[in-house]
Backbone bond lengths (Angstrom), bond angles and torsions (degrees), N, CA, C in turn:
res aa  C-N    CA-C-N  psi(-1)  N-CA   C-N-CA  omega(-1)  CA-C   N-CA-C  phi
1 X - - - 1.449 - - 1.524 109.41 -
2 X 1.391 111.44 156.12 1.384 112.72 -156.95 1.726 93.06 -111.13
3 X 1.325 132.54 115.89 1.408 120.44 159.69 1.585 104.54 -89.40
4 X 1.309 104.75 116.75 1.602 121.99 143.03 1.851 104.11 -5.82
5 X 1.046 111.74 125.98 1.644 134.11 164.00 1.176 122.07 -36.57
6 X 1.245 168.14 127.71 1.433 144.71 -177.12 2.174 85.05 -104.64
7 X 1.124 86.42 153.98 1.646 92.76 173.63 1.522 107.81 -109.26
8 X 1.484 117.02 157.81 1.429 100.82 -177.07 1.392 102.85 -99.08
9 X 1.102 115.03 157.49 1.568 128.75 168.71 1.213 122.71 -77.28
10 X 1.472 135.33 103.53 1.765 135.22 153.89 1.251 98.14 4.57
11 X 1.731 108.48 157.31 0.945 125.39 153.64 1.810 137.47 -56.61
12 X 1.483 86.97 -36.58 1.138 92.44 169.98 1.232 138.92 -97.42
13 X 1.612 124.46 -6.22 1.410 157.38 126.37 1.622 93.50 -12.35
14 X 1.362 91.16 -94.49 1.242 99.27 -175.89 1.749 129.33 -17.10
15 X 1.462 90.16 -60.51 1.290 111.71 -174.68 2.156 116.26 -55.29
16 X 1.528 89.22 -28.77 1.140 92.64 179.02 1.322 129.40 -104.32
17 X 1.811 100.28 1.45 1.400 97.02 154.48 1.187 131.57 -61.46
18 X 1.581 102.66 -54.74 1.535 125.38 -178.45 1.428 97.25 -55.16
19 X 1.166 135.35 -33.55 1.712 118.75 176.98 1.448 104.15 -60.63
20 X 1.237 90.95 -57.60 1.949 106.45 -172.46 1.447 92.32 -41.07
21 X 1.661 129.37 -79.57 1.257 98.77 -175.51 1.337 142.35 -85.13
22 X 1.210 121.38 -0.75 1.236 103.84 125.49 1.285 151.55 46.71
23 X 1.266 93.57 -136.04 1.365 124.61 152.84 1.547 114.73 -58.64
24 X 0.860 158.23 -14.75 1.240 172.75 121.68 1.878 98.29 -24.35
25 X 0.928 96.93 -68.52 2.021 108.42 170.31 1.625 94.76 -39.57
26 X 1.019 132.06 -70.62 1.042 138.20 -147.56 1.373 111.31 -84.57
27 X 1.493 117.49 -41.82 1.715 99.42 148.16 1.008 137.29 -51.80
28 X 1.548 112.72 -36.98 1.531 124.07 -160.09 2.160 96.93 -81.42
29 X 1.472 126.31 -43.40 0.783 115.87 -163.15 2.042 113.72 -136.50
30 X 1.174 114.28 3.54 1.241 154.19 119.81 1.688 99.91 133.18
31 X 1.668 114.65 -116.37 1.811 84.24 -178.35 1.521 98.26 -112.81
32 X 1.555 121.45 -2.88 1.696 113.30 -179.99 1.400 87.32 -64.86
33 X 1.406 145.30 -13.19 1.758 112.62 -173.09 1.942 107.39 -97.35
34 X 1.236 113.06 -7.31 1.371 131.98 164.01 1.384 99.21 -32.74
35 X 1.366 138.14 92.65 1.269 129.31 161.55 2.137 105.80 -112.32
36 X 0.667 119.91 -170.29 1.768 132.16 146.30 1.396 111.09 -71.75
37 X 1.461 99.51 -64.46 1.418 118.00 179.69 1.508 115.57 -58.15
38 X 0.873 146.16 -88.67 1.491 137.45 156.08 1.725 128.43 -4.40
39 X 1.375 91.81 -43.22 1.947 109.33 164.74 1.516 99.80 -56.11
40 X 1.302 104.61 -57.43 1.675 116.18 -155.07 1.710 102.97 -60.57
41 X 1.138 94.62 -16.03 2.017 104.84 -155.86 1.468 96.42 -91.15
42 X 1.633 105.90 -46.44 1.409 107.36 -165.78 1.746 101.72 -73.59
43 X 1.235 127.06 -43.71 1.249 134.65 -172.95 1.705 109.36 -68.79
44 X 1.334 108.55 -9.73 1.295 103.38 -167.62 1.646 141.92 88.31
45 X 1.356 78.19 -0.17 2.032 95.54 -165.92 1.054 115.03 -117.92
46 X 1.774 133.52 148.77 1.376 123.84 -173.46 1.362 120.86 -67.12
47 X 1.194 129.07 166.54 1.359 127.43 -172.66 1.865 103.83 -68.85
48 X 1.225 120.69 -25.56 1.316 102.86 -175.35 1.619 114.59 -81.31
49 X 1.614 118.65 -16.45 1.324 104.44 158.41 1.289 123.66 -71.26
50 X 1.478 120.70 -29.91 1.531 122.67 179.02 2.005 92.40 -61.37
51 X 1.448 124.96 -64.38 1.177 103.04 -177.62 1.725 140.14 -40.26
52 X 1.466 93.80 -39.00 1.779 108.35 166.28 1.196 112.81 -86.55
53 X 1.369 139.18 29.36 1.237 122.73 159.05 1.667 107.34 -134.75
54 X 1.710 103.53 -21.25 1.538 92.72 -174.37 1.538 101.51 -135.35
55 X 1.208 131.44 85.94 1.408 140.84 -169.04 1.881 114.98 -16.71
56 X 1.470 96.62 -55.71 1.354 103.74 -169.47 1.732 107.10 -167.64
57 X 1.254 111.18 154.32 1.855 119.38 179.99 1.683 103.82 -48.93
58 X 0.830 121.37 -32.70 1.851 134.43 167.32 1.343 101.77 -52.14
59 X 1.181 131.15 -59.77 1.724 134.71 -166.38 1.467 93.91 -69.50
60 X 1.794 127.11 -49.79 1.456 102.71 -176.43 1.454 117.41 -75.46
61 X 1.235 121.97 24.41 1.224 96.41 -165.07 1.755 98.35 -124.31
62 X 1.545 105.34 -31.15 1.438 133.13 160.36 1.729 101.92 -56.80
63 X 0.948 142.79 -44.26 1.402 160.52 175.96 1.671 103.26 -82.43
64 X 1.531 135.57 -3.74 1.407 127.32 133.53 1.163 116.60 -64.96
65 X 1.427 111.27 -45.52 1.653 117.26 -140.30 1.571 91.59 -90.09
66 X 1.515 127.25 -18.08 1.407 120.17 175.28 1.522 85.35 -83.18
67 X 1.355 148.20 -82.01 1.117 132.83 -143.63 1.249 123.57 -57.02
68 X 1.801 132.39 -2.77 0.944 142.86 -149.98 1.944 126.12 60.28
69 X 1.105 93.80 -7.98 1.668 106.52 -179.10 2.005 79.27 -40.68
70 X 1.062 138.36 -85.77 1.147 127.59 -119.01 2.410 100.00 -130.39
71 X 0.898 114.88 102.18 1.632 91.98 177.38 1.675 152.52 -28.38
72 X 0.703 112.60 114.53 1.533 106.68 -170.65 1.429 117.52 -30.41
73 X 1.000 121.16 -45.57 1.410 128.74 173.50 1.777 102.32 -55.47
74 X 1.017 122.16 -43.42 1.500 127.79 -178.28 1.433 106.26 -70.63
75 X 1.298 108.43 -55.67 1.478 114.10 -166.74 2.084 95.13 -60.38
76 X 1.499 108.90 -40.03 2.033 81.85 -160.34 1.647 93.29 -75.55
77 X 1.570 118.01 2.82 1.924 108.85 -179.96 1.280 84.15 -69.81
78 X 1.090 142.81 -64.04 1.694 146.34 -154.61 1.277 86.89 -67.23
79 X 0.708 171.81 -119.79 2.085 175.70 80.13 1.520 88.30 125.83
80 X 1.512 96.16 -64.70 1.928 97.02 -167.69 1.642 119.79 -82.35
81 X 1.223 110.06 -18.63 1.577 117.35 155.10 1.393 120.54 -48.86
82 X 1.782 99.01 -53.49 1.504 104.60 -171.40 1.425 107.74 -61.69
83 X 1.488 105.36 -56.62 1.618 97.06 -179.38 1.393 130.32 -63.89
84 X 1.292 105.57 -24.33 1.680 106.93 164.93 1.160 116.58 -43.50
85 X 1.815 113.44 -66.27 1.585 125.45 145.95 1.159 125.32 22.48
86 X 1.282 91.20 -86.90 1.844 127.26 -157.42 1.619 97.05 -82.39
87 X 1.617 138.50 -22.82 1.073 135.34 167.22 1.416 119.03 -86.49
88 X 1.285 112.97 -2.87 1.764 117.19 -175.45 1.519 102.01 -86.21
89 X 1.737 97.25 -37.83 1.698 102.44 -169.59 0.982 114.92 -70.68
90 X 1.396 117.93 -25.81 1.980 115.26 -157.07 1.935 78.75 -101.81
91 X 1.224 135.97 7.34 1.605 102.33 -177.66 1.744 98.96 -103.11
């Protein structure tokens, strides 16, 4: 049986999936579920393309607030969630 070709996605395709979902994560479950890993899962892709294409949960969310996807005022609540986050886990 023949499976259909998959085509690869641009770089920057790419890049804007993983924003797209994203942010999508972060509506759907707010920003403690913001991982890399979780991006990588939902999008389908290994974690080392999510690392080479989207630095960190900060870049997608900084990368709403430039595109207008989301308000600045909204985007630094998600900024200060995340890091709240990220300081609960490591104590």
């Amino acid at each position: 049986m023949n499976q259909p070709t998959r085509q690869r996605m641009t770089h920057q395709a790419r890049r804007q999936q993983l924003i797209n979902v994203a942010w999508n994560l972060v509506r759907a479950q707010g920003s403690d579920a913001l991982t890399l890993g979780r991006v990588a899962e939902a999008a389908g892709v290994s974690k080392p393309v999510v690392y080479d294409l989207l630095v960190s949960a900060a870049d997608a969310i900084s990368h709403a607030v430039v595109c207008g996807d989301i308000s600045q005022q909204q985007g630094l609540a998600e900024l200060q969630a995340l890091i709240l986050a990220l300081v609960e886990r490591h104590q």
